[in-house]
C-alpha positions as CSV (number, residue, x, y, z in Angstrom):
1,X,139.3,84.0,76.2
2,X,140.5,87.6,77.7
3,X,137.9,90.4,78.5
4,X,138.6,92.4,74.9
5,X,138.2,89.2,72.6
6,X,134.9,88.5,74.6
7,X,133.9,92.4,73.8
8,X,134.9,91.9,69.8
9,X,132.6,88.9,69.8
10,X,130.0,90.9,70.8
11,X,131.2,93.8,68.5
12,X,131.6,91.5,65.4
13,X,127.5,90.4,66.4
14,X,126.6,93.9,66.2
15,X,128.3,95.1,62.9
16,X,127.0,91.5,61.3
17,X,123.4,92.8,61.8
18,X,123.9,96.3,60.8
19,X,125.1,95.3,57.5
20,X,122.0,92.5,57.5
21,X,120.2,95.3,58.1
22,X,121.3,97.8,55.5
23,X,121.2,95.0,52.4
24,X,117.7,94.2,53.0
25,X,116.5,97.6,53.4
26,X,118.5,98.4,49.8
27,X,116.5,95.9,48.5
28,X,113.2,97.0,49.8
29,X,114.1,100.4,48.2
30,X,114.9,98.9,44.9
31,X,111.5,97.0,44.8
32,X,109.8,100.1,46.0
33,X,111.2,102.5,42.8
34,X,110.5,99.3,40.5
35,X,107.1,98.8,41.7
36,X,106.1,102.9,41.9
37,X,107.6,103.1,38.3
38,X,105.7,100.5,37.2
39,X,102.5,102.4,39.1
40,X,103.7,106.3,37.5
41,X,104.1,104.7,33.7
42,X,100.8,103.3,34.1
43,X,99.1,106.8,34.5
44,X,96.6,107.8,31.6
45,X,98.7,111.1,31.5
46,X,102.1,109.0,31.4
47,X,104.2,109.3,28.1
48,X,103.4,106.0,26.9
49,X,99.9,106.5,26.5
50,X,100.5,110.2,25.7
51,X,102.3,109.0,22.4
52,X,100.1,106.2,21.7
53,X,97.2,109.1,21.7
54,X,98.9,111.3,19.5
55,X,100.1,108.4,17.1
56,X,96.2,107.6,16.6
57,X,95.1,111.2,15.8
58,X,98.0,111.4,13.4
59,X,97.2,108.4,12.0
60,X,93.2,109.3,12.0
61,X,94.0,112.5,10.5
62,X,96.3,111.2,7.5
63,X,93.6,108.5,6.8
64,X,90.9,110.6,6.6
65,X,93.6,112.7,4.0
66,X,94.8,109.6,1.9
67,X,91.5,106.9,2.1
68,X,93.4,105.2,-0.7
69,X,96.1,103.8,2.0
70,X,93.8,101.9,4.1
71,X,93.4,98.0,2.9
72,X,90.8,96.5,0.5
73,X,89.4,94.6,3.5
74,X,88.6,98.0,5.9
75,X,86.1,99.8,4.4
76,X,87.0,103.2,3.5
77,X,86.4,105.4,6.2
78,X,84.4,108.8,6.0
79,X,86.4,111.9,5.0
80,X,85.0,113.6,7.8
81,X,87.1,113.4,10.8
82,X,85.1,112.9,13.9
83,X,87.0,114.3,17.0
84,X,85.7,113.1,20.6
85,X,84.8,116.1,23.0
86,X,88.1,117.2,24.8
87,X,90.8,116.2,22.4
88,X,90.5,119.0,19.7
89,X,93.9,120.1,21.3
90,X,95.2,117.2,20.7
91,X,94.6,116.7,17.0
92,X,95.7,120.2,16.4
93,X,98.5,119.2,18.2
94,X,98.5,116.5,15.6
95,X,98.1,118.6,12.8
96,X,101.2,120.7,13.8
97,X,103.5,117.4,13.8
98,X,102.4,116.3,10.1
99,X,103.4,119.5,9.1
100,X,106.5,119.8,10.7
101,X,107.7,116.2,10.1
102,X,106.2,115.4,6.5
103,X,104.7,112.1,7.7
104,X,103.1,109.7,5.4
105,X,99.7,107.7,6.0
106,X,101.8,104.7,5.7
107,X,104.4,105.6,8.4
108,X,101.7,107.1,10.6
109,X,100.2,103.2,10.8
110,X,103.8,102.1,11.7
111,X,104.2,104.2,14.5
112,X,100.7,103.5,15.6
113,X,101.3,100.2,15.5
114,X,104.7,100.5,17.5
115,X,102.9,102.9,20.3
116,X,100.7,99.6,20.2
117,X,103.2,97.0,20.7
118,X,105.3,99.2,23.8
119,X,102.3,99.7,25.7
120,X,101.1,96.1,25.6
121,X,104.9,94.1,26.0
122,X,106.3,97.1,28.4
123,X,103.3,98.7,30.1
124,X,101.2,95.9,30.8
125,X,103.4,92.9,31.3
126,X,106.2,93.8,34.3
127,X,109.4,92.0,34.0
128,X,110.8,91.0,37.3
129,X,114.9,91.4,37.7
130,X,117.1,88.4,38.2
131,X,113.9,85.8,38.5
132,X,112.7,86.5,34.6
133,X,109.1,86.3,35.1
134,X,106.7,88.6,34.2
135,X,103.2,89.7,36.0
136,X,100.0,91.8,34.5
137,X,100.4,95.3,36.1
138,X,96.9,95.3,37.3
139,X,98.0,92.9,40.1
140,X,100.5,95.3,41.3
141,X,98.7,96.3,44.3
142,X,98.1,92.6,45.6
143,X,101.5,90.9,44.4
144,X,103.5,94.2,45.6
145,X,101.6,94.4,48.8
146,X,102.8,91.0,49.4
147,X,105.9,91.5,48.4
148,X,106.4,94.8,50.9
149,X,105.2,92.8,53.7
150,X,107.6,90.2,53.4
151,X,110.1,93.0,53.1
152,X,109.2,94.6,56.1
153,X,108.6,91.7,58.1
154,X,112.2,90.9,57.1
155,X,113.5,94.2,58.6
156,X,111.6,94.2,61.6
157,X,113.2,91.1,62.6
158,X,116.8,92.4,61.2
159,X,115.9,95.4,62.9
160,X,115.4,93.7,65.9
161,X,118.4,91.9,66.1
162,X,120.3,94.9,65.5
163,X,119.1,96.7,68.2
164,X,119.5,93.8,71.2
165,X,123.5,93.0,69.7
166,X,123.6,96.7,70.1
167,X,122.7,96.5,73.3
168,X,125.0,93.7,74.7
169,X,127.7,95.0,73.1
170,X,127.4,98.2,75.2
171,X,126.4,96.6,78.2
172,X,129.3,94.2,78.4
173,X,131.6,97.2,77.6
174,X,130.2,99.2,80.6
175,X,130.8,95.9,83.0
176,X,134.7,95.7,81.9
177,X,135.0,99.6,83.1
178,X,135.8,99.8,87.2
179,X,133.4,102.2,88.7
180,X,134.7,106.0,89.4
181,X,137.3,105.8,85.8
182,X,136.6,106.8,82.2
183,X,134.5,104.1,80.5
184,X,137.2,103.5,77.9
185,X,136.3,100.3,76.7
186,X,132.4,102.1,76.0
187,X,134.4,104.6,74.2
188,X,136.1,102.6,71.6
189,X,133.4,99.8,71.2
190,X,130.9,102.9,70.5
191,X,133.5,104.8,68.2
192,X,134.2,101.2,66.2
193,X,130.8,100.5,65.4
194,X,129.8,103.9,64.9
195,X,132.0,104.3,62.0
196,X,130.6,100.8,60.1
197,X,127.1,102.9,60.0
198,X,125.9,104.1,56.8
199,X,122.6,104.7,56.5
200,X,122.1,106.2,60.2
201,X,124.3,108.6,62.1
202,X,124.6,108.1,65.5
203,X,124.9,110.8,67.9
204,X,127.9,111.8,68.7
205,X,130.0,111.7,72.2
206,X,128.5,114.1,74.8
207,X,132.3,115.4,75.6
208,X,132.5,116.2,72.1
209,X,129.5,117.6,70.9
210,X,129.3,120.3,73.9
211,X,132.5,121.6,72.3
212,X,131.2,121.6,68.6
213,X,127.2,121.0,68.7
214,X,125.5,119.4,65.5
215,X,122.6,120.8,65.1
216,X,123.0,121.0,61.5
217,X,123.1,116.9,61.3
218,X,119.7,116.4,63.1
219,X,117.4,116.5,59.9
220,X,119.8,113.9,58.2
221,X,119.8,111.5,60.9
222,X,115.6,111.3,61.0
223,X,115.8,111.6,57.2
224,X,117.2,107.6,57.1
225,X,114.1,107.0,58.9
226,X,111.8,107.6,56.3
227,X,113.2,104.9,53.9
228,X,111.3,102.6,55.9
229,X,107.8,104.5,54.8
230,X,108.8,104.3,51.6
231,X,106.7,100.6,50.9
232,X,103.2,102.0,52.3
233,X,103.8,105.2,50.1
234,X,104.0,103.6,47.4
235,X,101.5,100.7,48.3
236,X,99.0,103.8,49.1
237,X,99.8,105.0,45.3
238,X,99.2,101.8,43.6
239,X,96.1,101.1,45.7
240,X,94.7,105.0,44.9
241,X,95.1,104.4,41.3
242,X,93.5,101.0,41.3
243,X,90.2,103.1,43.2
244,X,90.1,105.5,40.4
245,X,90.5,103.1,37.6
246,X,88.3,100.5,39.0
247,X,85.2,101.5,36.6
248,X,87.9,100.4,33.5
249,X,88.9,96.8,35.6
250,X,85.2,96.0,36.0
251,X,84.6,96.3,32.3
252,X,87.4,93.9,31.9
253,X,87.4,91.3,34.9
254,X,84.6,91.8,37.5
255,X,85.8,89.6,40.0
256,X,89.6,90.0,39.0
257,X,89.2,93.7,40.0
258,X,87.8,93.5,43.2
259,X,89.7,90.5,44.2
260,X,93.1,93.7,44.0
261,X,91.3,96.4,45.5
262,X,90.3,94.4,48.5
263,X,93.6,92.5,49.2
264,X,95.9,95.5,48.2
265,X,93.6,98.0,50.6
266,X,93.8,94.7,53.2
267,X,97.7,95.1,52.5
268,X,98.2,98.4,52.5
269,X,97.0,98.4,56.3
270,X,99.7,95.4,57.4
271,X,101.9,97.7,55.9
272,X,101.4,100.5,57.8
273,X,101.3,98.6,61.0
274,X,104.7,97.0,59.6
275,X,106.4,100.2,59.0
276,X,105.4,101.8,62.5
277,X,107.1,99.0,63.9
278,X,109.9,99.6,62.1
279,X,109.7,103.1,62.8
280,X,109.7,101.7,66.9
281,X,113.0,99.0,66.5
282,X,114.5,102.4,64.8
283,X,113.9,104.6,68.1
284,X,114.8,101.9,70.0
285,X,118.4,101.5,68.4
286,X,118.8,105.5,68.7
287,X,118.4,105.5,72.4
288,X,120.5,102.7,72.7
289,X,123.1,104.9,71.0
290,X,122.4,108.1,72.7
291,X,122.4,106.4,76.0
292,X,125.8,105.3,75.4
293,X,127.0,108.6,73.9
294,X,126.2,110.4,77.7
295,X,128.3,108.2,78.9
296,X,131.2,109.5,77.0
């Protein structure tokens, strides 16, 4: 085996675990927006429960109007409305819809009943891609914490591996250039696997760059870096909204509720310690790179 089929061995190694790499941090993205969209439509402000509200003063209001609509076995309710201190806007709001729209008491109870049926199949129950099971979103912060660590303990290790093949490539490359010449075999084994990046930029030659400096690309190159902050941001979210919302849980499922506050807090902390080391393999595969890049 000759000293450049050696070197693509090494070079094939190294562009292997970049694209390991990349593929499982897509898929930690993916998981992240699935899990904080699950978390943002859950909000009492979201649109789902905003429409659901506004479907139960218009219904309130038109069955207040038309007592003759509601069924012989609901007794017939008073035709004074009673509005709850802080949503007067939101039945005059109401009010302006029936107007506009000409609604009926009868479609009012459909599309309260609709409002209904989305928020309890689509709001409460999350569907999981590809496996077709479903989990109550109130778990979110102790099954997604677990998923994110998993995730991250699967980049760290991808990471990792990345970052030594990186460094054997280049070392083997410097050992095949005699000392006092041009370390061309460096050069090309840094350009090739330089252009199979994608979600990093490496730095570039420092021949090159003194001639036509990129300043301009520094914030894009540390901006890939965040991606790997993206599970504790959105672990931190989940595990916020669970605090605030933790008087409704009790109500519901004493033990149930604590049982997600304390393992997705627990979580969110081996998150954070997984994601700083990610932030660490990350450094360490830059200065491997920029070590290289002085040397051509």
């Amino acid at each position: 085996m000759t000293d450049y089929e050696l070197l693509q061995h090494y070079m094939d190694a190294t562009k292997e675990s970049t694209d390991r790499t990349r593929k499982i941090l897509l898929i930690m993205i993916v998981a992240s927006i699935l899990i904080a969209t699950a978390c943002w439509n859950t909000r009492a402000s979201g649109w789902v429960n905003s429409r659901l509200a506004m479907a139960k003063a218009v219904e309130d209001i038109l069955v207040k109007q038309d007592p003759q609509t509601v069924l012989a076995s609901v007794p017939t309710p008073s035709p004074v409305l009673s509005i709850a201190p802080g949503q007067e806007d939101l039945y005059k709001n109401a009010e302006k819809i029936i107007k506009n729209t000409g609604r009926t008491p009868n479609q009012a109870k459909q599309g309260l009943l609709w409002a209904q049926k989305v928020r309890t199949e689509q709001l409460s129950q999350i569907q999981v891609p590809i496996l077709g099971i479903s989990f109550d979103v109130d778990d979110l912060g102790l099954l997604g914490g677990v998923t994110f660590i998993v995730m991250l303990m699967w980049v760290n290790y991808s990471l990792w591996h990345q970052s030594n093949n990186l460094k054997l490539a280049f070392s083997f490359a410097r050992q095949l250039t005699p000392e006092k010449e041009y370390p061309l075999w460096l050069y090309h084994a840094y350009q090739s696997l330089a252009m199979r990046q994608v979600l990093s930029i490496p730095p570039r030659p420092a021949t090159i760059k003194a001639k036509d400096p990129d300043v301009r690309k520094l914030w894009i190159r540390k901006l890939s870096k965040s991606l790997y902050a993206l599970p504790f941001a959105v672990q931190l979210a989940v595990v916020l909204h669970d605090w605030f919302t933790a008087d409704l849980g009790t109500e519901l499922n004493w033990w149930a509720t604590w049982t997600v506050l304390i393992a997705g807090s627990v979580f969110l902390v081996i998150i954070g310690v997984l994601t700083v080391t990610c932030f660490g393999r990350w450094k360490e595969t830059f200065e491997t790179w920029q070590s290289a890049s002085k040397d051509i």
